[in-house]
C-alpha positions in Angstrom: 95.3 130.1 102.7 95.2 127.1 100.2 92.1 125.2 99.9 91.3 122.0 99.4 89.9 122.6 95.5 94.0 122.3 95.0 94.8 119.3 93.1 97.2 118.3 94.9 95.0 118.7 98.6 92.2 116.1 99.0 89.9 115.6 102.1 88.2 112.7 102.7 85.1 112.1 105.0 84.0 109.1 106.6 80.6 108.8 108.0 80.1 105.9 110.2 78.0 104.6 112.8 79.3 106.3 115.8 81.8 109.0 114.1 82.1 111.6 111.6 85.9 111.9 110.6 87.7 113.9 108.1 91.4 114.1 106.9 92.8 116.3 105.2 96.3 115.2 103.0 98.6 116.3 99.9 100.3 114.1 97.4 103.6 114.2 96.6 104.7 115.5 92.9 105.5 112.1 92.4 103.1 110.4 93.9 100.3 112.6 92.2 101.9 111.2 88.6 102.4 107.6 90.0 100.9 104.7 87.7 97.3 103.1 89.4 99.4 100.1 90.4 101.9 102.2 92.7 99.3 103.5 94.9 99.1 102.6 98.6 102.0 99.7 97.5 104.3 98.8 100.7 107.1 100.1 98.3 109.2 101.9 100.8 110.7 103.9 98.1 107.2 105.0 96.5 106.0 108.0 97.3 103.4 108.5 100.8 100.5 110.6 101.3 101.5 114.0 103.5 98.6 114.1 106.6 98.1 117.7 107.3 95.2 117.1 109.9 92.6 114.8 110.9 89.3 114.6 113.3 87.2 112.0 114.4 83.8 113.3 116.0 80.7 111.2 117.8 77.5 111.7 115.5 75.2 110.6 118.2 73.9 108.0 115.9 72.9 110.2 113.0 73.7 107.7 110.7 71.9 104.2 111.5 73.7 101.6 109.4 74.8 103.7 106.6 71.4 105.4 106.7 70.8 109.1 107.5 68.6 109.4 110.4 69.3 113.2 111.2 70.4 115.5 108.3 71.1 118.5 111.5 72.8 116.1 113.4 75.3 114.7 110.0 75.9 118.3 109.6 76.7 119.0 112.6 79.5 116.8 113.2 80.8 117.8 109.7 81.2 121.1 110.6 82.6 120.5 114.0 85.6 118.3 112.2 85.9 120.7 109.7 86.8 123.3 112.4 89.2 120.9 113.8 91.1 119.8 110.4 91.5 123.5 109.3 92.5 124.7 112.4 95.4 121.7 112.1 95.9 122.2 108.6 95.7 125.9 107.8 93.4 124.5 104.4 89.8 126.3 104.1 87.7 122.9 103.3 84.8 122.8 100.4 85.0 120.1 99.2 85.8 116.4 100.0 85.6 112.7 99.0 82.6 111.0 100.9 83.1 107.4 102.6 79.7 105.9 102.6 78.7 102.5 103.4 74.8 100.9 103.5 73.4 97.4 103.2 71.1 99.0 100.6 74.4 99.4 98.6 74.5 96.3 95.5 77.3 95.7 93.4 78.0 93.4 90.4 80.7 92.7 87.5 79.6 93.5 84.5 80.9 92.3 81.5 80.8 95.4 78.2 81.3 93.3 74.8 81.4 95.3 71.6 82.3 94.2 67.6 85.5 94.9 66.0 84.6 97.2 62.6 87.9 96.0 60.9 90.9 93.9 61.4 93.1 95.7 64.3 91.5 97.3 67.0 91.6 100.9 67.1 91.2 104.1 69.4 87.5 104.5 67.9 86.6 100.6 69.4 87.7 101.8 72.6 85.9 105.0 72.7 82.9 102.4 71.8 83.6 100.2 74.8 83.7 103.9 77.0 80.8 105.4 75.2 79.0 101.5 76.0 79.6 101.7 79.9 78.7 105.6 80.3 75.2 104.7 78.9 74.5 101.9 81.2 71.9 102.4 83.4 71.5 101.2 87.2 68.5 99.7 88.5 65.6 102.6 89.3 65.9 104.4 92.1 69.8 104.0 92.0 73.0 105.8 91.3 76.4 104.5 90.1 79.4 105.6 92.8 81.7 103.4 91.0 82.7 101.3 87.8 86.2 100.1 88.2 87.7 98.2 84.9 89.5 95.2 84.9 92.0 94.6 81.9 90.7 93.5 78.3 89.9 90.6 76.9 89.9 90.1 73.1 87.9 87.3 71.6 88.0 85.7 75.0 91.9 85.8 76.2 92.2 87.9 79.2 94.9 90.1 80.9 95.5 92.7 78.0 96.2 96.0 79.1 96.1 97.6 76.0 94.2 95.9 72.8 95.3 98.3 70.6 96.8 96.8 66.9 96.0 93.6 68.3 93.8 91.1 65.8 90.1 90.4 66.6 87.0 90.0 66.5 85.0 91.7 69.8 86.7 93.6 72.6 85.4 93.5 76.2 86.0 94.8 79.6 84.5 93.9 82.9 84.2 96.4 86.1 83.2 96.1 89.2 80.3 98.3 89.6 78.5 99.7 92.9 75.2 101.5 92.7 73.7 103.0 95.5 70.1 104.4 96.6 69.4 107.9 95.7 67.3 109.2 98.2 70.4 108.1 100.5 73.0 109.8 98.1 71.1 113.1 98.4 70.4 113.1 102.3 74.8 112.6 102.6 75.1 115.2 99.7 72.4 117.9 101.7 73.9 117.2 104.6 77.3 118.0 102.8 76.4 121.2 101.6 74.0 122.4 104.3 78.1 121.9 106.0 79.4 124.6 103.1 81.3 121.7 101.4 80.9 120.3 97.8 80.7 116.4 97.4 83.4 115.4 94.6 82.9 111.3 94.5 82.2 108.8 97.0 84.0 106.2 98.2 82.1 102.7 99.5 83.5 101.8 102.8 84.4 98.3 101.9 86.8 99.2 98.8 87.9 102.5 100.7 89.0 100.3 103.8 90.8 97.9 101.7 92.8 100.7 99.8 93.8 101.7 103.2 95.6 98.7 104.2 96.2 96.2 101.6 99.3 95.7 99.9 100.3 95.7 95.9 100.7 91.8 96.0 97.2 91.5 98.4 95.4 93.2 95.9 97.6 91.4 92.8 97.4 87.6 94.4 93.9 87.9 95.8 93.3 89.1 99.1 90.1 89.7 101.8 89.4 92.7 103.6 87.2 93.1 106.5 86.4 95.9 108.2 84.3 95.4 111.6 82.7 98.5 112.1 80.2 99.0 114.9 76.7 98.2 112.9 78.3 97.1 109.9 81.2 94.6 108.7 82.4 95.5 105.3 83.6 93.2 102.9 85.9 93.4 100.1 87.5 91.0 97.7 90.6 91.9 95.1 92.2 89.8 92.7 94.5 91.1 89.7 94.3 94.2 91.6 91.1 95.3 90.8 87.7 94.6 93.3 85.1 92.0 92.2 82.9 91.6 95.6 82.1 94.5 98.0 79.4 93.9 100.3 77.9 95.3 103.9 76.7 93.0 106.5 74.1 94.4 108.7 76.3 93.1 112.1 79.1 94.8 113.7 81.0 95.4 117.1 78.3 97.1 118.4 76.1 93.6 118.7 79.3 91.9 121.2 78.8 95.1 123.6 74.9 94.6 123.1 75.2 90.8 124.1 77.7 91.9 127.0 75.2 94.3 128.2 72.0 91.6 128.0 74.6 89.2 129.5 76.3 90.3 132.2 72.8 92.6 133.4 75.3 95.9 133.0 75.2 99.5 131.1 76.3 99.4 127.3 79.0 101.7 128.6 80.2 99.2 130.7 80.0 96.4 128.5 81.8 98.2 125.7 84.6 98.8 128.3 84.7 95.0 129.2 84.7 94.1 125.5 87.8 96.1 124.6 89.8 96.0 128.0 88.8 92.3 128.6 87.3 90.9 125.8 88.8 87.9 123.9 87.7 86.6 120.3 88.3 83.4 121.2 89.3 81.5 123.9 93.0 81.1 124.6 93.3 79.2 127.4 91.7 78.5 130.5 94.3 79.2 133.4 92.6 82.8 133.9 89.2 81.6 132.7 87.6 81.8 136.8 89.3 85.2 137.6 86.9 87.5 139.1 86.1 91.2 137.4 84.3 93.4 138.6 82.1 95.1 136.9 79.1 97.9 137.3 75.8 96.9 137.4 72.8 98.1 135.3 72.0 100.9 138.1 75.3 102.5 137.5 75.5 102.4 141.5 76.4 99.0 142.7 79.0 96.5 141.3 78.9 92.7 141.3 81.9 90.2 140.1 81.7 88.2 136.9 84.8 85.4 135.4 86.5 86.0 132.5 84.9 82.5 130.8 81.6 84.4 131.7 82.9 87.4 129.7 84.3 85.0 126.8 81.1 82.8 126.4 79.3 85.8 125.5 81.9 87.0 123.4 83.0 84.5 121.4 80.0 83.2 120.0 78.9 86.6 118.6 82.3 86.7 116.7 81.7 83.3 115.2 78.2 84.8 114.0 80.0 87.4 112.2 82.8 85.2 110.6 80.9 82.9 109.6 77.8 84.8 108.1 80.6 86.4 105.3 82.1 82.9 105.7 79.1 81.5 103.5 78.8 83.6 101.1 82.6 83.9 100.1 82.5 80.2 99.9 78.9 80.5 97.7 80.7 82.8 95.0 83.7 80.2 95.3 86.3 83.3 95.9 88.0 81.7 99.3 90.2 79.7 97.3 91.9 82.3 95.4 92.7 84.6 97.9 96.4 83.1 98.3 97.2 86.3 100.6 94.5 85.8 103.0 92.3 88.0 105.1 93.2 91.6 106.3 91.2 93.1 109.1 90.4 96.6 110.0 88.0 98.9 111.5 87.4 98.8 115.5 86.4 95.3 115.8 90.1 93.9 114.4 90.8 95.7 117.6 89.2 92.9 119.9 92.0 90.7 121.2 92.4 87.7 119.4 90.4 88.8 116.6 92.5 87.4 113.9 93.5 84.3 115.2 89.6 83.7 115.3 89.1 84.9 112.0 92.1 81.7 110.7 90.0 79.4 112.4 86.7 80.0 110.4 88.3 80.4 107.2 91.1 78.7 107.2 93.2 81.3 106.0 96.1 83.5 107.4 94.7 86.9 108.6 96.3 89.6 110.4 94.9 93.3 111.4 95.6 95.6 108.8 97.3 99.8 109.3 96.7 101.9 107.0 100.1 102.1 104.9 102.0 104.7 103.1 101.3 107.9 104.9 103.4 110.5 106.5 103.5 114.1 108.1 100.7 114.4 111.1 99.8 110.5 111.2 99.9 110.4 115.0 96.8 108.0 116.0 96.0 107.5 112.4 98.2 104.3 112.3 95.0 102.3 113.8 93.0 100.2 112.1 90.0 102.4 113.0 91.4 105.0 110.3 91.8 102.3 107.4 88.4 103.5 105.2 89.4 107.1 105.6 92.9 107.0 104.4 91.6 104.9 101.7 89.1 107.4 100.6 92.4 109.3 99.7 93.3 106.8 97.2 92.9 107.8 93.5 90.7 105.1 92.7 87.9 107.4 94.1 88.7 110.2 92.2 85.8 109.6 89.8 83.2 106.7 89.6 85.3 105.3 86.9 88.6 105.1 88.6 92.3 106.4 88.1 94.0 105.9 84.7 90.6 104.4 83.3 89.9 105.1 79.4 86.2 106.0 80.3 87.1 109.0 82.4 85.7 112.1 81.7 85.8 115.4 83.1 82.3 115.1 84.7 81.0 111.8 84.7 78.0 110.7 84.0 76.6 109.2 87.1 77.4 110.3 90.7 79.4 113.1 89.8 76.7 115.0 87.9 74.3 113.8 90.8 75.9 115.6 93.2 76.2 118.6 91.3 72.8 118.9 90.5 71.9 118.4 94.2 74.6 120.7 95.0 73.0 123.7 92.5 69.7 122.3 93.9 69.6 122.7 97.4 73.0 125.8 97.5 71.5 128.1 99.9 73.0 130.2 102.7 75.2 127.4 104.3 75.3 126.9 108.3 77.2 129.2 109.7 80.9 128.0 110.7 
C-alpha cells in the first residue's frame, strides 16, 4: 500500500466551519517538475492533478471561526475522512497539508534590503538575502505559515528574476508573509496527530482558495478572490503572480440563514433550505416577487406562507454587508484598480444565486464563480466551488512556508515546519485508534 509520505501523493485537509475534508491526489511526472508559474494554469496541455479520493465530513462546529473549540471533536472528523479517503484511494494517510483560516491570522509585505560587497552580485548576496528572511522574527505569540517572494529588485528597478552578474549597489526582495497564533497552530497540530497523521505545512484559506480557481493571467494581471465560507469570507489579492493581501472577515453565509431564520420566525434548517433553493443575491426582477412559499415555522409543526420579496429583503441586504465591508478596505490599500481580471468567487456562498452579479455591482468589476481547475481522475463533486481551498492546498506553493522554486528553501524550515515537528515529538503518544 503506498502512503502518502510518497513525493509524488499529497493530502490536503481543510478545516472549516461546518466540515472537515480531505483529498487525497498524485502529480504527474511532469507536473511534479513543472516551473511555479505552470501550476493550476488553464493550459489545457499542462499537466492536472490525479484525485484519488476525497471526503467532506460535518465537525459539529468544532472549529468556531477558524478557532478550535473541541480538540475530540477536530479529531474526530479527521479520522472519520481519513477512513473514507483511504478506503477510496487504497493510500495509508500520515501526513497531510493543513487548510487553516482565523481572523487572528495577520499578514504583511515585507521588504528584505541587503548591501552588495562588490561590483556584480553573487550567489553569496543571495544566500545573504535567504539567510536575512529565515532570521526574521514574527510578532510574540506568533508563527510564520508562509513567506512567499516576489522577484528582485536591484537598486530600486523591479521585476528581476535572477540578479545574478547584474551591477549594483543593494539587492532586495519583498514576500508576502502570514503569521499565525500559536496556541491555535498547536490545538490543529494536536488535533492532527491525536488523528495518527503528521502536519507538513499549512495552507491559509484565502491563498489556498485562490490557487484552486484562479488562472495564470488572474494571478499575472491582478485578480480578487473570495471565498464565502459559512463564518468566514476569505480574501485574497494577486498581482505579478505572487499574493500581497490575504485577509479573513469575521462574516459568512452562515449570517444570511441566521437573518432568514430571525426573519421569517423559522428553524435555521429551514432558512438555510430557503436561502439556497430560493434565495437571490439580488433582486432580479419583480414579476415573481408576491409568489407565495411555504415555509415551516419555528415549531417544526405548522407551516405559514411567505413572498419571495419577503425572502429577498432579508437576503439581499446581508450580501451587501459582506461586499461592501471587503469593499472598503480593498479600496483603503488602493488595490481595486489593478485587478484588470476582476473578482473570482468561491466557497458555498458563490453558490447563492445571483451572487456574482451582486458582487459587479459593489465593485464595479467583472466577477464570476470560480471551479477549481486542472484536476482529473476521481473529481466527481469536486468541480464546486465549495472544494476550491482544498484543491488549492495541493498546490506547491504550500509545500514549505517559503514557497515552490524559492532560493530560501530549505529542507526544514525555520518557522512552521520545525513547529509542527516539535509539537509532533511533543505530544506523539498512542494515537486514537482507527
Amino acid at each position: 500500500m503506498k502512503t502518502s509520505l510518497n513525493k509524488n501523493i499529497c493530502i490536503s485537509l481543510s478545516l472549516g466551519s461546518t466540515h472537515t475534508s480531505l483529498i487525497a491526489a498524485s502529480y504527474e511526472n511532469k507536473f511534479a517538475h513543472s516551473s511555479n508559474d505552470d501550476l493550476f494554469s488553464n493550459d489545457k496541455d499542462s499537466s492536472r492533478l490525479q484525485i484519488l479520493g476525497a471526503a467532506r465530513i460535518a465537525n459539529n462546529g468544532a472549529i468556531k471561526k477558524g478557532v478550535v473549540s473541541s480538540i475530540d471533536a477536530v479529531t474526530a472528523s479527521i479520522l472519520e475522512a481519513i477512513d473514507e479517503v483511504e478506503r477510496q484511494s487504497g493510500i495509508e494517510i500520515e501526513s497531510v497539508r493543513a487548510c487553516i483560516a482565523g481572523t487572528a491570522a495577520q499578514f504583511d509585505n515585507h521588504i528584505e534590503t541587503c548591501s552588495i560587497k562588490g561590483e556584480e552580485i553573487r550567489v553569496s548576496d543571495l544566500e545573504r538575502v535567504s539567510a536575512a528572511v529565515r532570521n526574521q522574527k514574527p510578532p510574540m505569540g506568533y508563527d510564520f505559515i508562509h513567506m512567499i517572494p516576489s522577484s528582485y529588485s536591484v537598486d530600486g528597478k523591479h521585476g528581476i528574476q535572477n540578479p545574478i552578474g547584474m551591477q549594483g549597489s543593494s539587492l532586495s526582495i519583498m514576500h508576502h508573509r502570514v503569521f499565525y497564533p500559536q496556541a491555535d497552530l498547536h490545538n490543529i497540530v494536536r488535533a492532527c496527530n491525536n488523528a495518527g497523521v503528521r502536519v507538513q505545512s499549512f495552507a491559509f484559506e484565502p491563498l489556498a482558495a485562490a490557487e484552486g480557481i484562479l488562472t495564470k493571467d488572474e494571478k499575472e494581471f491582478g485578480c480578487i478572490s473570495l471565498s464565502i465560507g459559512a463564518h468566514l469570507t476569505h480574501a485574497a489579492v494577486y498581482l505579478g503572480n505572487i499574493p500581497v493581501y490575504s485577509k479573513e472577515y469575521p462574516i459568512g453565509s452562515h449570517h444570511i440563514t441566521k437573518d432568514l431564520s430571525i426573519g421569517l420566525r423559522t428553524t435555521q434548517a429551514e432558512a438555510e433550505r430557503v436561502k439556497k433553493e430560493l434565495g437571490k443575491a439580488i433582486e432580479f426582477s419583480t414579476k415573481d416577487a408576491n409568489e407565495k412559499i411555504e415555509i415551516g415555522s419555528t415549531d417544526g409543526n405548522t407551516t405559514r406562507f411567505v413572498t419571495r420579496k419577503e425572502i429577498n429583503l432579508v437576503i439581499e441586504p446581508r450580501v451587501r454587508e459582506i461586499l461592501n465591508t471587503i469593499y472598503a478596505d480593498l479600496k483603503r490599500s488602493k488595490l481595486i484598480t489593478r485587478t484588470s481580471k476582476g473578482i473570482v468567487l468561491s466557497g458555498g456562498g458563490a453558490l447563492l444565486s445571483g451572487m456574482a452579479l451582486a458582487t459587479e455591482e459593489i465593485f464595479s468589476l467583472h466577477a464570476r464563480v470560480g471551479m477549481p481547475i486542472n484536476i482529473a481522475g476521481a473529481t466527481e463533486g469536486l468541480k464546486s466551488p465549495i472544494w476550491a481551498a482544498g484543491v488549492g492546498t495541493l498546490s506547491t506553493l504550500f509545500a514549505t512556508i517559503h514557497g515552490e522554486n524559492s532560493v530560501f528553501q530549505t529542507e526544514e524550515s525555520s518557522g512552521i515546519g520545525s513547529f509542527a515537528t516539535k509539537i509532533w515529538h511533543r505530544l506523539k503518544e498512542p494515537f486514537a485508534s482507527r
